[in-house]
MIDREN-562443 format. One line per 3 residues: number of its first residue (from 0); their letters; for each residue x, y, z of C-alpha. Coordinates in pm, 1 decimal. Layout:
NUM	A	X/Y/Z ~ ... .
This chain:
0	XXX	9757.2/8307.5/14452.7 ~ 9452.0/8548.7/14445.5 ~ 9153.6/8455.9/14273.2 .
3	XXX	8844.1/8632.4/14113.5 ~ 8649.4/8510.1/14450.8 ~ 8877.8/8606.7/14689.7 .
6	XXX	9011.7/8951.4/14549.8 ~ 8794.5/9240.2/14682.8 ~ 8801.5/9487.2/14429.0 .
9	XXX	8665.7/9814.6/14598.1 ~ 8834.6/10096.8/14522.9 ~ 9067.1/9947.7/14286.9 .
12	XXX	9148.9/9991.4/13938.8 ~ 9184.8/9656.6/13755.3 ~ 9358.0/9624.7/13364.8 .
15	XXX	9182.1/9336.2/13272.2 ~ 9335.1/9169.7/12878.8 ~ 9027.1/9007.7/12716.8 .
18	XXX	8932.9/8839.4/12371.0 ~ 8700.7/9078.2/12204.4 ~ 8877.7/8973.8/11896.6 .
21	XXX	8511.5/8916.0/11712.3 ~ 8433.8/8879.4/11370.4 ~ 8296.9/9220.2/11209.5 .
24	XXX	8053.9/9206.2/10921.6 ~ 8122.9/9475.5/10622.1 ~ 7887.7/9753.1/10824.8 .
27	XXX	8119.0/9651.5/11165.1 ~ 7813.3/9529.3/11320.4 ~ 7932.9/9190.8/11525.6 .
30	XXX	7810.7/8857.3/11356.6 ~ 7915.0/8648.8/11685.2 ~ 7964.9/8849.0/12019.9 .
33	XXX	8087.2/8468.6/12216.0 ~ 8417.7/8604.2/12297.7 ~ 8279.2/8957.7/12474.8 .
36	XXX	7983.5/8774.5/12671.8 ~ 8273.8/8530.1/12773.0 ~ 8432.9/8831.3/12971.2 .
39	XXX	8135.1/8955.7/13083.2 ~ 8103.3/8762.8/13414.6 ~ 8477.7/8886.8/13543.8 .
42	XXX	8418.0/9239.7/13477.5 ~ 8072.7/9263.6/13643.5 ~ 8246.1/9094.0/13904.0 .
45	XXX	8470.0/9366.8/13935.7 ~ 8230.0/9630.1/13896.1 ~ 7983.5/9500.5/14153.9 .
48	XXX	8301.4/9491.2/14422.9 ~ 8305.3/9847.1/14385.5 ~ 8633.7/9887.0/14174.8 .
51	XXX	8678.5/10002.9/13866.9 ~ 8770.4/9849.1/13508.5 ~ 9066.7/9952.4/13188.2 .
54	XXX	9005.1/9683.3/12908.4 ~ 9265.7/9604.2/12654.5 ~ 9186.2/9339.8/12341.5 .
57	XXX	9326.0/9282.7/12003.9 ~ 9093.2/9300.7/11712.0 ~ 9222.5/9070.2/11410.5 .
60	XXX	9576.1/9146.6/11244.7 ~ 9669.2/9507.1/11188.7 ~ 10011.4/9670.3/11077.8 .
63	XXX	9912.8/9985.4/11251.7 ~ 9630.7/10210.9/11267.2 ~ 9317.2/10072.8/11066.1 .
66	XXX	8967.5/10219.0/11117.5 ~ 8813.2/9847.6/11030.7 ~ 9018.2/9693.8/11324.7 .
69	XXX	8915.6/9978.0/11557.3 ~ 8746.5/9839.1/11892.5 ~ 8489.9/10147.7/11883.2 .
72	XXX	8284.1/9918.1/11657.1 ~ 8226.0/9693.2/11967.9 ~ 8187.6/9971.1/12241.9 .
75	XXX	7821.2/9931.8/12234.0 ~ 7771.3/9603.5/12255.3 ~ 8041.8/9613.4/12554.5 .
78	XXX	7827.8/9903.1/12682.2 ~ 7504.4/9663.1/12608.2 ~ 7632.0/9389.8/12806.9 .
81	XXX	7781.3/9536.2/13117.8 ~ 7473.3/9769.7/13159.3 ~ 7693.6/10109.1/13160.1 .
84	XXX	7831.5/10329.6/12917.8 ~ 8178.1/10223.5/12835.8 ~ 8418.8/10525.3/12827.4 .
87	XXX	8640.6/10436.6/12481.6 ~ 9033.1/10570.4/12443.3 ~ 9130.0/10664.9/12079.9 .
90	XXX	9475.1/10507.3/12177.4 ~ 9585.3/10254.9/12434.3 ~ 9887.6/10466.0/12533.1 .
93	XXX	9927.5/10815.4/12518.2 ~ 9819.1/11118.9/12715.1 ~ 9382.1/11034.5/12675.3 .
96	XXX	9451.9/10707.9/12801.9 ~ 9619.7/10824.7/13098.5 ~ 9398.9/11074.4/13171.3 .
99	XXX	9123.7/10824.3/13140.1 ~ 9243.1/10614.5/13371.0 ~ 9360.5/10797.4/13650.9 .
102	XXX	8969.0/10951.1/13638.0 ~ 8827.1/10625.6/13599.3 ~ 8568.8/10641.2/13923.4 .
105	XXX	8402.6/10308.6/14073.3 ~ 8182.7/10145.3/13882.8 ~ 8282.4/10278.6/13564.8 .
108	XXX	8456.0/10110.7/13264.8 ~ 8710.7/10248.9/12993.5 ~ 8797.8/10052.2/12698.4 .
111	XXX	9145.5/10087.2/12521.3 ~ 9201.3/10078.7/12148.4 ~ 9327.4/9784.2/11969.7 .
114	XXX	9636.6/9658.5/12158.6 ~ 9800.8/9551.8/11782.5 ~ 9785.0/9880.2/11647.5 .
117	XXX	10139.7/9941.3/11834.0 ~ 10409.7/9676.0/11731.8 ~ 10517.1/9706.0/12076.2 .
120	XXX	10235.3/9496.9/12161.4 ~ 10355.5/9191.0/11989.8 ~ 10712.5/9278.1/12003.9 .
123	XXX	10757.3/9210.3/11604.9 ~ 10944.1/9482.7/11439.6 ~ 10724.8/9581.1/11130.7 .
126	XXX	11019.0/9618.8/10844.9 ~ 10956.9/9668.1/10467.0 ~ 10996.9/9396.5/10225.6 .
129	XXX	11361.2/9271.9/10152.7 ~ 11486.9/9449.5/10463.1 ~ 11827.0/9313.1/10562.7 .
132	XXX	12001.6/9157.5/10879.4 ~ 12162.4/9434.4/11042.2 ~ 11825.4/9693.1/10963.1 .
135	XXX	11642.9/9373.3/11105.6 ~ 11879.6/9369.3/11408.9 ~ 11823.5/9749.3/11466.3 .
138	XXX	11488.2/9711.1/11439.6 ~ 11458.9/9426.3/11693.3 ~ 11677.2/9607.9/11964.5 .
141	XXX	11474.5/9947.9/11916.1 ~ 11141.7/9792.6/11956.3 ~ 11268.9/9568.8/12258.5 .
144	XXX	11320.3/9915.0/12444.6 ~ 11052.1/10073.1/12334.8 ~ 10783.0/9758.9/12434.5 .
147	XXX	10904.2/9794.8/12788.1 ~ 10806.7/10156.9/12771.5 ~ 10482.3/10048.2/12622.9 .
150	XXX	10413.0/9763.6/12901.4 ~ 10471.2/10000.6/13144.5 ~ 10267.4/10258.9/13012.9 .
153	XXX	9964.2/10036.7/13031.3 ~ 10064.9/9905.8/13412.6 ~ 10033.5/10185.9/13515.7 .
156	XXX	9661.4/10284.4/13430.5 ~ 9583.2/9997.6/13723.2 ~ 9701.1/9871.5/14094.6 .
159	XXX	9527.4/9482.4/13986.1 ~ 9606.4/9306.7/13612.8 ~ 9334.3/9031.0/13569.7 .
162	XXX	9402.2/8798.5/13251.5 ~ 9061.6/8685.0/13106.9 ~ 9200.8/8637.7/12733.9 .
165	XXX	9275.7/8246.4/12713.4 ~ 9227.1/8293.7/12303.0 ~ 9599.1/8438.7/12373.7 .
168	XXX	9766.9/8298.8/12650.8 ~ 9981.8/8091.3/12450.4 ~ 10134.5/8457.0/12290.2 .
171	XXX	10462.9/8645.3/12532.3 ~ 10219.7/8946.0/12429.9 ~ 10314.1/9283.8/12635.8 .
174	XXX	9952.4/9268.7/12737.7 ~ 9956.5/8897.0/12802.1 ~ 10293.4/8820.3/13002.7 .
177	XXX	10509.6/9098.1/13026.5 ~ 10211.5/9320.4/13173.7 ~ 10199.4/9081.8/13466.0 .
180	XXX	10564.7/9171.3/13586.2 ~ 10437.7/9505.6/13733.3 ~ 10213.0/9370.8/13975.8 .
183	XXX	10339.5/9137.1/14257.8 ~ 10160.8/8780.0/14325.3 ~ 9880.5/8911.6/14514.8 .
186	XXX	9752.4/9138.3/14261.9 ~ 9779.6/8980.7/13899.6 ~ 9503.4/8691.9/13880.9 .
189	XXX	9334.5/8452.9/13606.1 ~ 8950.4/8635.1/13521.3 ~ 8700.9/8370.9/13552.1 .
192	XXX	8728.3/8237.6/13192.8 ~ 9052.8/8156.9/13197.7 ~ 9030.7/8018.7/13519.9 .
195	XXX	8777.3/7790.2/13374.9 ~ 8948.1/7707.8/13100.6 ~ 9257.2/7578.1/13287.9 .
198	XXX	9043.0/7358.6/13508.7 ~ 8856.5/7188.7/13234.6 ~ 9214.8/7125.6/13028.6 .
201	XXX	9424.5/7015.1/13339.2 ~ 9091.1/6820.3/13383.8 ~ 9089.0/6648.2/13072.9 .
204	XXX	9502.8/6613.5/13080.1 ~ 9559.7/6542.4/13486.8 ~ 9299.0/6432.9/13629.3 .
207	XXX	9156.0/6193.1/13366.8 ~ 8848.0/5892.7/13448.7 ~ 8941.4/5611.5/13219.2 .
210	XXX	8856.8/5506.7/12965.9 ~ 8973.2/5808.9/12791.4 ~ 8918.7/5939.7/12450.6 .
213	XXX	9049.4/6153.4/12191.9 ~ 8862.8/6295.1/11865.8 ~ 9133.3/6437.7/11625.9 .
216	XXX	8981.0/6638.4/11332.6 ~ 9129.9/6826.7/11032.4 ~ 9318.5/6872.8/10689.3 .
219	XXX	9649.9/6770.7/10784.0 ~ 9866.2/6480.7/11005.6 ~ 10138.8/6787.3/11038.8 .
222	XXX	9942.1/7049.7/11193.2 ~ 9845.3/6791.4/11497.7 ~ 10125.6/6557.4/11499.5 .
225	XXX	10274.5/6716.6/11837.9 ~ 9915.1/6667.8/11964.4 ~ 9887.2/6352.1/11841.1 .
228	XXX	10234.7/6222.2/12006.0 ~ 10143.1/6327.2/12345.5 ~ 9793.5/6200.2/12318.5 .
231	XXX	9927.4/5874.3/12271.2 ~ 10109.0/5837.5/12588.0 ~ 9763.8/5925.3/12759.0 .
234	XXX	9468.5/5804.9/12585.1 ~ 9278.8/5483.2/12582.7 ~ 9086.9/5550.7/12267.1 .
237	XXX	9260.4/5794.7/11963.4 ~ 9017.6/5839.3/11662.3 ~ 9127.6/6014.1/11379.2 .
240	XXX	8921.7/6205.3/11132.6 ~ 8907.4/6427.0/10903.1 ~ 9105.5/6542.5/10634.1 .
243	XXX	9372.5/6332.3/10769.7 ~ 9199.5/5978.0/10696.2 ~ 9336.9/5985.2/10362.3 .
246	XXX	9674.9/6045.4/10425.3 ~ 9643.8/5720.7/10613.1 ~ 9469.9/5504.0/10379.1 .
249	XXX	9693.9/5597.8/10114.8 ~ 10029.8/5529.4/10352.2 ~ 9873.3/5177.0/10339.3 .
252	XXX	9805.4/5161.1/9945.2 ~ 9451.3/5269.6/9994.8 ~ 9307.6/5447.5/9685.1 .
255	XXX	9172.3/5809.2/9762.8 ~ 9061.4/5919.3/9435.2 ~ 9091.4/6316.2/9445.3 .
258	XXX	9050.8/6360.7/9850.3 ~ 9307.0/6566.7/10068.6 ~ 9664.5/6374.1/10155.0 .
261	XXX	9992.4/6513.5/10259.2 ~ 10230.7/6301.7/10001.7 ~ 10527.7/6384.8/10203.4 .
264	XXX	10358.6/6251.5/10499.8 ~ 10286.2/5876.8/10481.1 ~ 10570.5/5811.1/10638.1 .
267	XXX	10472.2/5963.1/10995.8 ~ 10137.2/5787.7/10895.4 ~ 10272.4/5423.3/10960.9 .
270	XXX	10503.0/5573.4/11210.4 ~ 10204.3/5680.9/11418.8 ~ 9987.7/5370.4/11339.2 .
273	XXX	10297.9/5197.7/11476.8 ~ 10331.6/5404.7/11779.8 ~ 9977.1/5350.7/11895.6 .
276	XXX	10051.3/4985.0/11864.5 ~ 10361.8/5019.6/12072.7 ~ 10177.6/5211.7/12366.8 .
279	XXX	9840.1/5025.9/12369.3 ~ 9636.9/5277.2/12247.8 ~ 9335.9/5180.0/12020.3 .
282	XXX	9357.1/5389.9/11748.6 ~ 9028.2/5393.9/11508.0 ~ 9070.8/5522.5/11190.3 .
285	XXX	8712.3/5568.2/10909.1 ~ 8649.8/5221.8/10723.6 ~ 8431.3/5430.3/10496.4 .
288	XXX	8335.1/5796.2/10366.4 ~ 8088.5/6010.7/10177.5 ~ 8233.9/6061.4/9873.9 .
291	XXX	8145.9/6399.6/9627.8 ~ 8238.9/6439.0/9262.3 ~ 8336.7/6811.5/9389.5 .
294	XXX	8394.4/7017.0/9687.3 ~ 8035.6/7135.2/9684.7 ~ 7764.0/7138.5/9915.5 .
297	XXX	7527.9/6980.2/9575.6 ~ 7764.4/6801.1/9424.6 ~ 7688.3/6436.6/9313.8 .
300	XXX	7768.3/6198.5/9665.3 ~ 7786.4/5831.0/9723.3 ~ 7981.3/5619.6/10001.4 .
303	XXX	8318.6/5380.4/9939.3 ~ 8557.4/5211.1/10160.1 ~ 8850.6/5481.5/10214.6 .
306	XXX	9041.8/5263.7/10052.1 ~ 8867.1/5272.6/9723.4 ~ 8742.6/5619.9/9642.2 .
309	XXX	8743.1/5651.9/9225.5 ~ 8927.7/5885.0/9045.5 ~ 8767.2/6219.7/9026.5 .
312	XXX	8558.5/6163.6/9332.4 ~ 8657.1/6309.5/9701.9 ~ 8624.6/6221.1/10013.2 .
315	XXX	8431.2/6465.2/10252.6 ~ 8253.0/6344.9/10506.2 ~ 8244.4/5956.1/10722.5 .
318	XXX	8060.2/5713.8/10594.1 ~ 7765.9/5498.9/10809.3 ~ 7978.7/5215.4/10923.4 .
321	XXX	8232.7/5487.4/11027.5 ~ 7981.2/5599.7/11214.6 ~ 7910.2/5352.5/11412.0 .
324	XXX	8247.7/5277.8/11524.4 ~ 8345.6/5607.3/11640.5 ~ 7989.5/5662.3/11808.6 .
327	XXX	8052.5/5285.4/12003.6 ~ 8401.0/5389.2/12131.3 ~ 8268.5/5696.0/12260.8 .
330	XXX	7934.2/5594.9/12440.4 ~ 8189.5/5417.6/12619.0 ~ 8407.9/5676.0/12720.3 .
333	XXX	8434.0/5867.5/13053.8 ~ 8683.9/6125.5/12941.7 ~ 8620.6/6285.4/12569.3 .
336	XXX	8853.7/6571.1/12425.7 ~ 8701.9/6696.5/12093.3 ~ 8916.4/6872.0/11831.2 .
339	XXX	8852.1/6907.3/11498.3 ~ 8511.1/6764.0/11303.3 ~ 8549.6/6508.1/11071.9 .
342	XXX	8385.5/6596.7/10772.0 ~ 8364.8/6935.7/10617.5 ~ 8057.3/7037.3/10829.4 .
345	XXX	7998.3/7376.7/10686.5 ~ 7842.0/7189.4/10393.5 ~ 7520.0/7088.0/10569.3 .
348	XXX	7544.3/6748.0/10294.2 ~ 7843.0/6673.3/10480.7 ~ 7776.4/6736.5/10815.4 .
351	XXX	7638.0/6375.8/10951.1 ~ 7979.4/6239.8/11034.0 ~ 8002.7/6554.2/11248.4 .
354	XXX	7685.0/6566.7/11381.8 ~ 7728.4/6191.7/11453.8 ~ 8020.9/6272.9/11698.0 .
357	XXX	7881.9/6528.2/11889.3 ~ 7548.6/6284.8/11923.2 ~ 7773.5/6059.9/12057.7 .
360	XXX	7943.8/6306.3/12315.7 ~ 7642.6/6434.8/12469.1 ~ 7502.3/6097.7/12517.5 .
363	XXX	7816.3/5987.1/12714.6 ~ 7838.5/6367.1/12886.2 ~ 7466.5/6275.5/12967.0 .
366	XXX	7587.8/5954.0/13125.3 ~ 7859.5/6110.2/13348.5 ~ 8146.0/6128.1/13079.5 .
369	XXX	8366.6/6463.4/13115.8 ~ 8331.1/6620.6/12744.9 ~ 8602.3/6900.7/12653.7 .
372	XXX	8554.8/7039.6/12308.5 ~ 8796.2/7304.9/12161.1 ~ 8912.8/7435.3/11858.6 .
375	XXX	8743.1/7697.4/11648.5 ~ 8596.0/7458.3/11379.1 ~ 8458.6/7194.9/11674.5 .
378	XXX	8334.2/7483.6/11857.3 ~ 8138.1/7586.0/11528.5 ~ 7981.5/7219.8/11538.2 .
381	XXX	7836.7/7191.8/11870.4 ~ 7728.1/7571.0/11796.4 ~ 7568.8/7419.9/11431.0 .
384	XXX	7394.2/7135.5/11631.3 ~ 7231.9/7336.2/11887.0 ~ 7449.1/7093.6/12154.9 .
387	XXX	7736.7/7313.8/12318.6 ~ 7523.9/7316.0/12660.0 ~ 7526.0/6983.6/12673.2 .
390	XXX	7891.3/6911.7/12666.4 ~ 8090.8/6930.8/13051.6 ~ 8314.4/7238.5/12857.3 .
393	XXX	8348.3/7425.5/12525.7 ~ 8680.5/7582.1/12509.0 ~ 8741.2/7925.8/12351.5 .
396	XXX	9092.5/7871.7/12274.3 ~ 9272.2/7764.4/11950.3 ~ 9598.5/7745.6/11908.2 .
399	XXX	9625.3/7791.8/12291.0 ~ 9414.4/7495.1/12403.4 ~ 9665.0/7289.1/12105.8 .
402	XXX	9950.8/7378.8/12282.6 ~ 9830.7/7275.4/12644.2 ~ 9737.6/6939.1/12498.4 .
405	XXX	10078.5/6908.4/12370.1 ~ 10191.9/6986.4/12729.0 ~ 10311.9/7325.6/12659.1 .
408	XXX	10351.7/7583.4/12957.3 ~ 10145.1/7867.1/12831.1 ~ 10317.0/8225.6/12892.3 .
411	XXX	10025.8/8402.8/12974.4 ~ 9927.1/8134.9/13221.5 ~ 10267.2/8134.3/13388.3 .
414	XXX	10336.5/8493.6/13370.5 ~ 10036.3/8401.3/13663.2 ~ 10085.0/8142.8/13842.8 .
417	XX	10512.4/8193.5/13807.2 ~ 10552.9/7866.5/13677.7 .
């Protein structure tokens, strides 16, 4: 298989899927442009071999045309970053987009509008409320035809598809999977990010230096419990944080006061608590936590045992002794995955526990430890504490770097590779 390094792009024409899917402030201007510099290194690449480049990107959740989802509002920071004036299509398919293309010249760069603004993109009919089953069915087989039409469309602006867009591989997108059927093996190739990205996971997964451990953060036992379950067959070390502590304490007739807990979920609580103890994982759960008489950044705090958190008090942060424990397991550590913070970090009185964590990863990173951290709201952390250069890798995936820790074959990763 082909990669960025060993393709020679002279004189060809490369459709290259990316994640410019950045967050906009109310004038458009770009509050965090991450996910475009990201990109930036596999398309210079491509422009410096002499070829040619036809970028396609979502921008957040449209049903249809929408001027505040238009990718124009990026074209000059694109244009800023590459050093040359991005040529912009009002449509990704259509007659301007072909003609673009086809006049696209070396060196130069055309960017396509929002991928999403065509259903055919996704391939989710868009139906009106309270449509029924056969209209549904109708629906579904029409837009099945016409996404192949679509896909095709967009092959055929390039002789090279490069995915760089790891934010989506875990989406059968036409622009993420299907696209990747027009081009035979020697001419559809990973962009350096995602490249990256699938070392550092298969890393973390495959290839793992012992002892290994997991930080699980978040609201809720459900959203991670697939994640969870496969962690445990691998890791040495599983701490789990977050929202989730509570859930746990209460399972084992802790008192929570007002703090976050999935009721219908303390069963799978002493079922995983169980499971670790079956498989020989340590799992560490908070002792403690900084407690808040409301879920404000000034509310009243104080610290309790998660077990005894009075009524109409919260709990939203780890306490000290908590701490401690998680920071000693993970000095330790030579292998550290990072998802999820375990307090509510945004609040900068809550943000120790956090903070704590990351500490603790960088000194063991410093040490020789491989650190992976993923996940929007861990991302956010490291960004917080000034510390995401010195972690081993910060992921820009989310729901695609879950599902590879579950064990998941990603479609737009084996649309690829084949497999």
């Amino acid at each position: 298989m082909q990669t960025m390094d060993s393709f020679n792009f002279a004189d060809r024409k490369a459709f290259v899927r990316v994640d410019f899917n950045v967050p906009l402030d109310e004038n458009f201007s770009i509050t965090d442009d991450t996910r475009i510099r990201a990109a930036v290194p596999t398309l210079k690449k491509i422009l410096k071999d002499g070829g040619c480049a036809v970028i396609g990107s979502h921008l957040g959740r449209p049903k249809g045309f929408a001027d505040r989802f238009s990718l124009r509002h990026i074209l000059p920071r694109v244009s800023e970053l590459l050093g040359v004036d991005v040529l912009f299509a009002g449509d990704c398919v259509g007659e301007e987009a072909g003609t673009m293309a086809a006049a696209l010249r070396p060196g130069e760069v055309l960017l396509l509008e929002n991928l999403r603004f065509h259903a055919e993109e996704e391939g989710k009919p868009r139906l009106e409320a309270g449509a029924g089953e056969e209209e549904t069915n109708r629906a579904k087989k029409a837009l099945k035809e016409s996404q192949k039409e679509f896909t095709a469309k967009l092959a055929s602006y390039a002789d090279v598809y490069v995915n760089d867009a790891f934010g989506t591989a875990h989406r059968a997108h036409a622009s993420t999977a299907l696209i990747a059927e027009f081009f035979d093996t020697e001419h559809r190739l990973f962009g350096y990010l995602l490249q990256n990205e699938i070392v550092a996971v298969e890393k973390v997964m495959n290839e793992t230096e012992r002892p290994f451990t997991a930080i699980m953060g978040g609201s809720k036992v459900s959203s991670k419990i697939e994640i969870i379950k496969n962690l445990l067959d691998r890791v040495d070390n599983l701490i789990l944080a977050g929202g989730m502590t509570y859930t746990f304490a209460k399972a084992f007739g802790g008192k929570i006061g007002g703090s976050i807990v999935e009721d219908d979920k303390l069963d799978l609580a002493r079922e995983l608590v169980a499971l670790a103890a079956e498989k020989g994982v340590n799992l560490v759960l908070a002792s403690d936590a900084k407690i808040a008489d409301s879920f404000s950044n000034d509310a009243a705090t104080g610290f309790a045992s998660v077990n005894e958190i009075p009524d109409g008090w919260e709990g939203l942060d780890i306490g000290p002794e908590s701490e401690k424990a998680f920071a000693e397991v993970i000095k330790k550590s030579r292998t550290i995955l990072w998802n999820g913070p375990v307090g509510v970090f945004e609040f900068d009185n809550f943000d120790r526990g956090s903070r704590a964590v990351s500490d603790a990863i960088v000194d063991a990173t410093g040490k020789g430890a491989f650190s992976l951290v993923g996940g929007g709201d861990s991302v956010a952390c490291v960004n917080k504490f000034g510390q995401a250069g010195e972690v081993s890798y910060v992921s820009t995936g989310g729901g695609a770097l879950l599902e590879m820790i579950e064990g998941k074959v990603l479609p737009g990763i084996k649309a690829i590779r084949g497999y």
